[in-house]
N, C-alpha and C positions, 0 to 999 in steps of 0.2 A: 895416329890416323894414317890411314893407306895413303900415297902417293898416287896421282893421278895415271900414271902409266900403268901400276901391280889395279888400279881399277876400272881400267879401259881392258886389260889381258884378263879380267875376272870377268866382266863380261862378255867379252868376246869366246871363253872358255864354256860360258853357260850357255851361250848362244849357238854355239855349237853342239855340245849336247845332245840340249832340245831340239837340234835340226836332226841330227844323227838318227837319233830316238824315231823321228815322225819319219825318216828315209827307210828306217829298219822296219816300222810300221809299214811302211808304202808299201816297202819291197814283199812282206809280206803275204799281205794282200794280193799282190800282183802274182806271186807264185799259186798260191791258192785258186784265183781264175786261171791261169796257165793250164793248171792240172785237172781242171771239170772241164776243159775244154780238148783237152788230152783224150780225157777219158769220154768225151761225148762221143769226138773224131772215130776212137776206138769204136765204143759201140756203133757206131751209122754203119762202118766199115762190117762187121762182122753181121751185119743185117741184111746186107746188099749181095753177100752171097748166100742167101736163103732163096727158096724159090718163092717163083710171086704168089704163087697160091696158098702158101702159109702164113697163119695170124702171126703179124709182129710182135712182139712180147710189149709185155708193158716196159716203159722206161725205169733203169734202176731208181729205188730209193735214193734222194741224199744224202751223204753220210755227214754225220755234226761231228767235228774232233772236238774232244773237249782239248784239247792242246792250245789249240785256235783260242779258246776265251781264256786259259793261261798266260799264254802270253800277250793277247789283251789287255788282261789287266796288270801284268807286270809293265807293260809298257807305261799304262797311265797311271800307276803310284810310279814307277820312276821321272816321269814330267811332271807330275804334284810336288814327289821333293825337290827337282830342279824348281819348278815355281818358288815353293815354299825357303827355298834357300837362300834365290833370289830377294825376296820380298824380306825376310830379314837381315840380308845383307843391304838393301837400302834401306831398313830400317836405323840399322845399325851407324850407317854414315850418316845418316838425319840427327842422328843425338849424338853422334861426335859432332857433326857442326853444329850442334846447338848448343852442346857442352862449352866448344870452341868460342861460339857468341856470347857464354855466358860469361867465361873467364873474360874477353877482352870486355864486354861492359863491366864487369866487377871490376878488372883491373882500370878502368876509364872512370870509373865513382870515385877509385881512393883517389888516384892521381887528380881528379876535378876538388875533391874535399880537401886535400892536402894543400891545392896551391890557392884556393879559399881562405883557409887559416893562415896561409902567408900574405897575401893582398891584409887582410885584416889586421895583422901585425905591422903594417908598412907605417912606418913616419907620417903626420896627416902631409910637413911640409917636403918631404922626399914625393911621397904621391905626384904632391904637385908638379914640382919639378920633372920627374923621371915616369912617370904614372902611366904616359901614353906609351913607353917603348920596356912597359913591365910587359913578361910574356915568359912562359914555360909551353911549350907546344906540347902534344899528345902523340907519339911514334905508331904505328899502326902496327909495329911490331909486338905489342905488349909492354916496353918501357916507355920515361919518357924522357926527353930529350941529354938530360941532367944525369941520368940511370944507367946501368946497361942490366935491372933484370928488373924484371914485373914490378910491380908492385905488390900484387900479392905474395911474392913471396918477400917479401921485405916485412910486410908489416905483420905484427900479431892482431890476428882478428879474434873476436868474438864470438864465440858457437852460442846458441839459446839453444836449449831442445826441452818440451814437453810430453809427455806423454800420458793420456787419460783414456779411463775405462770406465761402464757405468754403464745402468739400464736403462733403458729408452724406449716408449711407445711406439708401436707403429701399428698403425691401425686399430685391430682390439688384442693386439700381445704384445709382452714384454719382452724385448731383445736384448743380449747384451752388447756390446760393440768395443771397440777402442780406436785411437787413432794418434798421429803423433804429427807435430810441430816441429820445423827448423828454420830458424832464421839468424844469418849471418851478416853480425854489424861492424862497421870500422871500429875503434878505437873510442867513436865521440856517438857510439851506440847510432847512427843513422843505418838503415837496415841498406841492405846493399845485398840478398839473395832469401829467398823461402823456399820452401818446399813441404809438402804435405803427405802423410800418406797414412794408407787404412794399414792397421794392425790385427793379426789374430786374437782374437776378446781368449780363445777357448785353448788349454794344452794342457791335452790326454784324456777333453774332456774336465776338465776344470778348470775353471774361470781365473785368469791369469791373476796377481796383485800386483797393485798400485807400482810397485818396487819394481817388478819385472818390467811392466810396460813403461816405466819411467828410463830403465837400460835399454830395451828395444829404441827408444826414443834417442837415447844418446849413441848407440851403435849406429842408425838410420845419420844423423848429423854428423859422424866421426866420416861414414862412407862417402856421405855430399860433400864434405871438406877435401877430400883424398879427391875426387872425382873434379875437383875443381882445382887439383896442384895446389891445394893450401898446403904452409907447411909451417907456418908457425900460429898455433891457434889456443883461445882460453874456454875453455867450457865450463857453464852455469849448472850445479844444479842447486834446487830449493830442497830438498829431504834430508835430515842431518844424517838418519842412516845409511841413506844413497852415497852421500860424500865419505864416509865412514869406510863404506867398502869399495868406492873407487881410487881413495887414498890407501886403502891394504891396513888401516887402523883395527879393522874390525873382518873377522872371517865369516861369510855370510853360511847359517846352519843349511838354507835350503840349496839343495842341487842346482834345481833351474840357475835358480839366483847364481852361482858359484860357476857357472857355464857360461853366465852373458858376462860376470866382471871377468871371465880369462877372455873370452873373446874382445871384451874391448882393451884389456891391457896388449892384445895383439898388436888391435889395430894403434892404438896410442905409442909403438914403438915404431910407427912408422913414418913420423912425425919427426921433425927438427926439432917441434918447442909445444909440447902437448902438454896444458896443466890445469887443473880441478879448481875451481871459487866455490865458496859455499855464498849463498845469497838467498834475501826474502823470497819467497813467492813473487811478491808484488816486482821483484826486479827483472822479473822473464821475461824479457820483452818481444813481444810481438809473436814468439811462441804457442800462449796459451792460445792465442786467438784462433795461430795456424792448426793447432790439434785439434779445438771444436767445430771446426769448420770441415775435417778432415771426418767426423765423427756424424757431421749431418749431413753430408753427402752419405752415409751412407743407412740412413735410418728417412730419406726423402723417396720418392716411389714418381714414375709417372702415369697419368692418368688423365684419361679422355674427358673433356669439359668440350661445351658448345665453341669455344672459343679456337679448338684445337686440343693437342699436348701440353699439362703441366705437370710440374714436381708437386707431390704435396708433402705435408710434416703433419703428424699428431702433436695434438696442445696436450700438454700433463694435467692441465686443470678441467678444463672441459672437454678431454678427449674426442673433439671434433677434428676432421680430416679436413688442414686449411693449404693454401696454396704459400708456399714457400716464402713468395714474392707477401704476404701476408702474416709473418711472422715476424715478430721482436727478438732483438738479441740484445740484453743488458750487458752495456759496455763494463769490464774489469771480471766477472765472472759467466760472461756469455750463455746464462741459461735465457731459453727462447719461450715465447709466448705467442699467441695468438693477440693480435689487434684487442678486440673484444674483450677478453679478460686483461691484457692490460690497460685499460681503459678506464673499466671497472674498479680496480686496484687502486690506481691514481685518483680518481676522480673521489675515491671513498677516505684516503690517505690527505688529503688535499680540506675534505666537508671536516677533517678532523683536525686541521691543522699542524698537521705533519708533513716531515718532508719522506716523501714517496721512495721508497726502495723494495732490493729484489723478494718479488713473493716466496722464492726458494726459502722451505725452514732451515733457518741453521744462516742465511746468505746474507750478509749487512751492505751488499753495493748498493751505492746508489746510483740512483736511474739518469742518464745524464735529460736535459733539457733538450738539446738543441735533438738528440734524438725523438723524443717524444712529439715534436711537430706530424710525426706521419701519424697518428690516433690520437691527436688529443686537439680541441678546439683553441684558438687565437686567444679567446677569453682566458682557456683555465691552463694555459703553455705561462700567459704573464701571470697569475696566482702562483704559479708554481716555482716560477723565478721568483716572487717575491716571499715563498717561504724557504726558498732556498740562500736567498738574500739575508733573511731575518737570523735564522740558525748561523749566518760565518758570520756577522758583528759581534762580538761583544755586549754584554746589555750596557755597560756604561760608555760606550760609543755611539748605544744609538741615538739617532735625533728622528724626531719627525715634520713635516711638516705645519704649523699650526693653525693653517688652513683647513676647512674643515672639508672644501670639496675636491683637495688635496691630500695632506696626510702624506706623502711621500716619507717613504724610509731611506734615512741617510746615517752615515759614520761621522764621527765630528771630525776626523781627519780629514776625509773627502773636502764634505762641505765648506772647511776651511780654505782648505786649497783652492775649491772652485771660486769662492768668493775672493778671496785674495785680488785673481785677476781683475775684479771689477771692482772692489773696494778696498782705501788706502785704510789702514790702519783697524782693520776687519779683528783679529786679534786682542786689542787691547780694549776693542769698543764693547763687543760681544756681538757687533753686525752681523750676519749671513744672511745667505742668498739662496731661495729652493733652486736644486738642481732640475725639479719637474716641474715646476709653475712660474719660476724665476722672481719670487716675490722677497724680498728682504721679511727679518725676523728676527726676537732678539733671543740668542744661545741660552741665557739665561731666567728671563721672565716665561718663555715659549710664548707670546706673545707679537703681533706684526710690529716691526720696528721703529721704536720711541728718537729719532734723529736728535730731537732739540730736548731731552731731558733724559736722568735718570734711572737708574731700575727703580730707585725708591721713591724720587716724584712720580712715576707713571702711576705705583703700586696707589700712593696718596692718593692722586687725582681718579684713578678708578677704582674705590674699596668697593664698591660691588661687581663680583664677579659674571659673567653670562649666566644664562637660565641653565645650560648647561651644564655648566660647572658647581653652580650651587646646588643642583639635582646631585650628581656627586658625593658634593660631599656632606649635604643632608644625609645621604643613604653611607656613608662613611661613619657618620656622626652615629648613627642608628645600630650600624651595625658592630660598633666601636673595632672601629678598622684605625689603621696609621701609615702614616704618610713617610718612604723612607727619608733621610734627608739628604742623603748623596744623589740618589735616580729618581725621588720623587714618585715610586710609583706604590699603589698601597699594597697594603701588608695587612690580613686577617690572621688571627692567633686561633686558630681550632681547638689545641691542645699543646700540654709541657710546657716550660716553662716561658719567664719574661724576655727572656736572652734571646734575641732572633736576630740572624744572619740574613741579609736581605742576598736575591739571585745576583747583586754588583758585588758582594762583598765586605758592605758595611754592616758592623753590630750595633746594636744599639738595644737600650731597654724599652720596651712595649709598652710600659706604663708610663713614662715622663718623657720617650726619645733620646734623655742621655747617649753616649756614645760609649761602647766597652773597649777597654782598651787590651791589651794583650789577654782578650780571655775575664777579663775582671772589671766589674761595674762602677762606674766613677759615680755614682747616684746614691742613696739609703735605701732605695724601693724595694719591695722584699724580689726576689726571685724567683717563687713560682707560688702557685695554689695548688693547694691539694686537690683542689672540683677540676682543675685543668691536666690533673696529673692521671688520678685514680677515677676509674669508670669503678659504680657500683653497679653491679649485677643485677637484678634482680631476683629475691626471693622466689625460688620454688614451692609449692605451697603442697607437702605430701598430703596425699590422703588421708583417711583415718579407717584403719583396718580392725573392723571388728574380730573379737575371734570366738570362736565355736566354742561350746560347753567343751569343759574336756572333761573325755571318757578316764574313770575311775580304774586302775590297772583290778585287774582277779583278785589279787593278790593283799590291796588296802582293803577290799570290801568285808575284810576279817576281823571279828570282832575287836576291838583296841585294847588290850590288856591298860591298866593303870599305871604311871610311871614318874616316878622323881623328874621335878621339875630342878631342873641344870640351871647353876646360876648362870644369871643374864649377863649377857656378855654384851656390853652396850658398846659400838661402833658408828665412825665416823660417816658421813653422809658421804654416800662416794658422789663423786662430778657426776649429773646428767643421768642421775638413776632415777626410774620413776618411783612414784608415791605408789606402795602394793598395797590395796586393801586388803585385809583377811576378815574371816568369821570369826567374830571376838569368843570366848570359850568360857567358860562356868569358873571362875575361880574363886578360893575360899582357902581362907586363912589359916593357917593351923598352930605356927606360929611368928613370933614378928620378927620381920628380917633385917638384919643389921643394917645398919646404915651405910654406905657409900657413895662416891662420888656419884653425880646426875650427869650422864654426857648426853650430848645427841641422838636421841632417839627417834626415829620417822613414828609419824603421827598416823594412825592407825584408825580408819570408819569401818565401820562396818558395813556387810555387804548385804543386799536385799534377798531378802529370803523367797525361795519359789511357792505359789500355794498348793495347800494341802499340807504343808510341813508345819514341823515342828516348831514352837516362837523362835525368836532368838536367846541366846542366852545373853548372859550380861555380860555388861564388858571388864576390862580391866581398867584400874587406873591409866588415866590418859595421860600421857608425859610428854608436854609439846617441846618438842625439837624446834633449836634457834637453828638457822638456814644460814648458810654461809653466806657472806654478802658477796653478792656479783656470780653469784652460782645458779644456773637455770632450773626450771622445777617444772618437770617433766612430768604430766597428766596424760593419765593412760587410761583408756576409756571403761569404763565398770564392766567386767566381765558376770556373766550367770552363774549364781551360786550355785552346787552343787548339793545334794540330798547331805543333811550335818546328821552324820551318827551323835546317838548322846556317849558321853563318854563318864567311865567314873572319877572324880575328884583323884587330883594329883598331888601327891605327898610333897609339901615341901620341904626341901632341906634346910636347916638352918645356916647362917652364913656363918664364915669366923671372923673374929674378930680381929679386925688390921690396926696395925699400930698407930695408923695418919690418924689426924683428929677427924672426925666426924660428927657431924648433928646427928642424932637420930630422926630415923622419918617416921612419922605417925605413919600408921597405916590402919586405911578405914575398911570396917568390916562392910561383907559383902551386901547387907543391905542397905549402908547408904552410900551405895550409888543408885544412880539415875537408873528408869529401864526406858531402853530406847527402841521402841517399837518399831 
């Protein structure tokens, strides 16, 4: 910073100047009338010897130099830059003493934090003693009295820096933006300096990544460290990449990128004690906040309302233009909302019994409470503490109240404790005491508390339960639900097995309550049912597709020469073939055919003849095929005979004779059979 004498001579230097400037101006001017008044002088003089009876001439033109508005204007841009000089060189002294102010508070934080932590470490009985004449004073010099140098430069601080980019509504279009966060903690992370600032989203025309703006981030906190005389410092980042190439493990392929880690290895050698942590997200402290905050200053606008000037922001969900002062910020991941739609969210998260978190896809924070008092009513702020309440116990913690126009939800730890105070022997009785009604109750029965007897005399002296209670478990009984027996609370079996894990953690079998012990059932009960296991489907019920006469190819409609009947080759029933009728055909014996084995044959009707045709012929020996058992028999619906050419008798061939024994088969001549019309 300048010494006050080099800026009492700087100003005194400007101030001259500017006087100089406005003198050479004056004087200017003043030559300028000198010389029209020269020249008037002249002419009057040279009219006065004309005679009197001659017309006076007209008076000359004025003549405009254009010289005259050159150096016009040279004159006032050079008092603009003396202005201009001026006004950033007081600027410049304003943020040295402010810089100035900022180091002696930062250094007046450690020093305050530092001899905190020493008070706190004191002897409770030294305190006493010595307590009144404990003292570390504060030097105004920047040490303190103990020291001879800052404190900041003594201690290693803590850098935070964040940096974020992403697109944002504003009004009816999409912007992109970025902005970055710094904040600098002591040692025991209590923040002790911030700073905010907008970042370029855009470079060369493409949209910066995450990577880049996360090193603008950390160069922007390197610089405020340096600006503040830090000199021994720890910087955060959360990106294992980021750490990757700021530790020099990993060479980064893009340019940009390759451009901000030399620049910040610059500025990191300029440092006593510069060194990289790798940490959560979640450990950035106070950072992230400062970048999204840096990022909606600049995606806010103002605008003319009755009231005056305001900022407004676009809501992402209902892309309404709301006033600033009307917007939600979800504490841990700072996306913003509109009153209204978070209102909506809540109140819908809440009828469902849930606990309420950020509408952002992809976002798991949740909403804190004591922020949600500014849109949400008294009523549904305690609903929402009390499902927030419900989600952090434990289920086999929780207790309730067993008051019915109470109900209060408690942990048995708590309630234990609470009761303690007011009741001896609270523990071994099973006494407790509501924290919200303040009614005694017994841990055990859930029941108001039995002082002069028993869990099991009370159970005795009241076998019937409330109207309430026995509505329960009628509909328990009904719906053959189970009771678990650790938490007590019931347990329906929809489907799978008997084996059920109640939400505390006990197993037990569904059918008797036994208890399972490592995995394995200490009971006989079987295990599961198959009705509880396998869902049957239901059958689909195909259609039934008739089908069309079929057309005769050109080609069969050729008279049929007569031909050797080929021994029968008799074959198994295949799986799921259907039954084929044919038109039975004229046979006739010529002579008798060896006997052989009879296998399965499909059984063969005849088909209905069309009219105007010819009868039918007769049929053949019928040979009923035995059906494989458990085999289906596929019925296929009668198709339209087709016109039966008569054909002439087919020669049979004789069979040979096989070695296996055989019966011979009778075979009956063609007229006794049956005619089947």
């Amino acid at each position: 910073m300048a010494t006050p004498a080099y800026r009492d001579d700087l100003h005194t230097i400007l101030s001259e100047q500017r006087r100089e400037l406005m003198a050479a101006k004056t004087l200017d001017s003043d030559l300028d009338i000198a010389f029209s008044l020269q020249m008037q002088e002249a002419m009057t003089a040279s009219l006065s010897q004309q005679p009197s009876s001659s017309r006076p001439p007209p008076p000359p033109p004025l003549i405009h130099d254009e010289y005259d508005d050159v150096l016009d204007l040279a004159v006032a841009l050079m008092l603009e830059d003396v202005q201009k000089f001026a006004q950033e060189y007081d600027d410049h002294e304003r943020s040295l003493f402010e810089i100035s102010q900022a180091k002696e508070d930062l250094d007046r934080r450690i020093h305050d934090q530092n001899f905190a932590d020493e008070v706190r470490n004191v002897p409770e009985d030294y305190w006493s003693k010595y307590g009144d004449y404990y003292e570390k004073p504060y030097c105004g010099d920047g040490a303190s009295s103990s020291s001879s140098k800052p404190a900041v430069e003594t201690e290693c601080l803590r850098l935070y820096c964040k940096g974020l980019v992403g697109e944002e509504v504003v009004r009816d279009s999409k912007v992109v933006v970025a902005g970055a966060g710094v904040a600098i903690c002591d040692p025991r992370d209590n923040l002790i300096f911030e700073a905010r600032k907008n970042l370029e989203a855009f470079d060369g025309g493409v949209v910066m990544s995450n990577e880049a703006v996360e090193l603008e981030a950390l160069l922007e906190g390197l610089n405020t460290a340096l600006t503040l005389d830090l000199t021994n410092v720890t910087f955060f980042c959360d990106g294992y990449m980021l750490y990757q190439y700021v530790t020099g493990r990993v060479l980064p392929g893009n340019c940009k990128i390759a451009t901000l880690v030399n620049q910040l290895g610059v500025l990191r050698r300029k440092f006593e004690y510069c060194s990289p942590s790798f940490v959560a997200r979640s450990d950035i402290k106070f950072a992230f906040q400062f970048a999204r905050e840096a990022i909606v200053s600049q995606i806010t606008w103002p605008a003319e309302t009755s009231s005056g000037k305001s900022l407004k922001e676009t809501c992402v969900i209902c892309f309404e233009d709301t006033d600033v002062g009307r917007m939600f910020s979800i504490d841990g991941c700072l996306h913003r909302y509109c009153f209204s739609c978070m209102k909506q969210h809540v109140e819908v998260k809440l009828l469902n019994g849930q606990v309420a978190q950020c509408p952002h896809e992809g976002c798991n924070s949740e909403i804190n409470i004591d922020s949600c008092v500014q849109f949400l009513a008294p009523q549904l702020v305690e609903v929402m503490s009390q499902r927030i309440k419900e989600s952090s116990i434990p289920v086999t913690e929780k207790v309730y109240c067993p008051k019915p126009r109470c109900s209060a939800l408690m942990s048995k730890k708590e309630v234990l404790q609470y009761t303690s105070s007011f009741y001896a022997g609270a523990e071994q009785s099973g006494a407790r005491r509501c924290m919200k009604c303040h009614s005694y109750f017994c841990i055990n029965c859930k029941v108001p508390w039995h002082s002069d007897m028993t869990c099991y005399d009370y159970k005795r002296s009241h076998p019937y339960p409330l109207a309430e209670d026995q509505l329960l478990k009628s509909l328990a009984t009904m719906k053959h639900w189970r009771q678990c027996v650790k938490c007590k609370n019931m347990v329906e079996l929809a489907e799978g097995c008997y084996h059920i894990t109640c939400r505390c953690g006990y197993e037990f079998c569904y059918t008797c309550g036994a208890e399972w012990k490592d995995k394995k059932p200490t009971c006989s009960c079987p295990i599961w049912d198959v009705r509880n296991i396998i869902r049957e489907q239901p059958r689909q019920v195909r259609p039934i597709i008739l089908e069309q006469p079929r057309q005769v190819p050109q080609q069969l409609r050729q008279p049929i020469m007569p031909r050797q009947v080929q021994p029968i080759r008799l074959e198994h029933q295949r799986q799921g073939q259907p039954i084929r009728h044919e038109q039975p055909q004229r046979f006739q014996v010529q002579q008798p055919i060896m006997p052989q084995q009879v296998q399965h044959v499909i059984h063969e009707q005849p088909r209905q003849g069309q009219p105007g045709r010819e009868p039918p012929q007769q049929l053949q020996p019928n040979i009923y095929q035995q059906h494989r058992r458990g085999q289906p028999v596929v019925h296929e619906q009668p198709r339209q005979a087709q016109p039966i050419r008569r054909e002439q008798p087919r020669q049979v061939r004789q069979q040979q004779n096989y070695d296996y024994n055989e019966q011979p088969r009778q075979v009956r001549r063609q007229d006794d059979y049956n005619y089947y019309g």
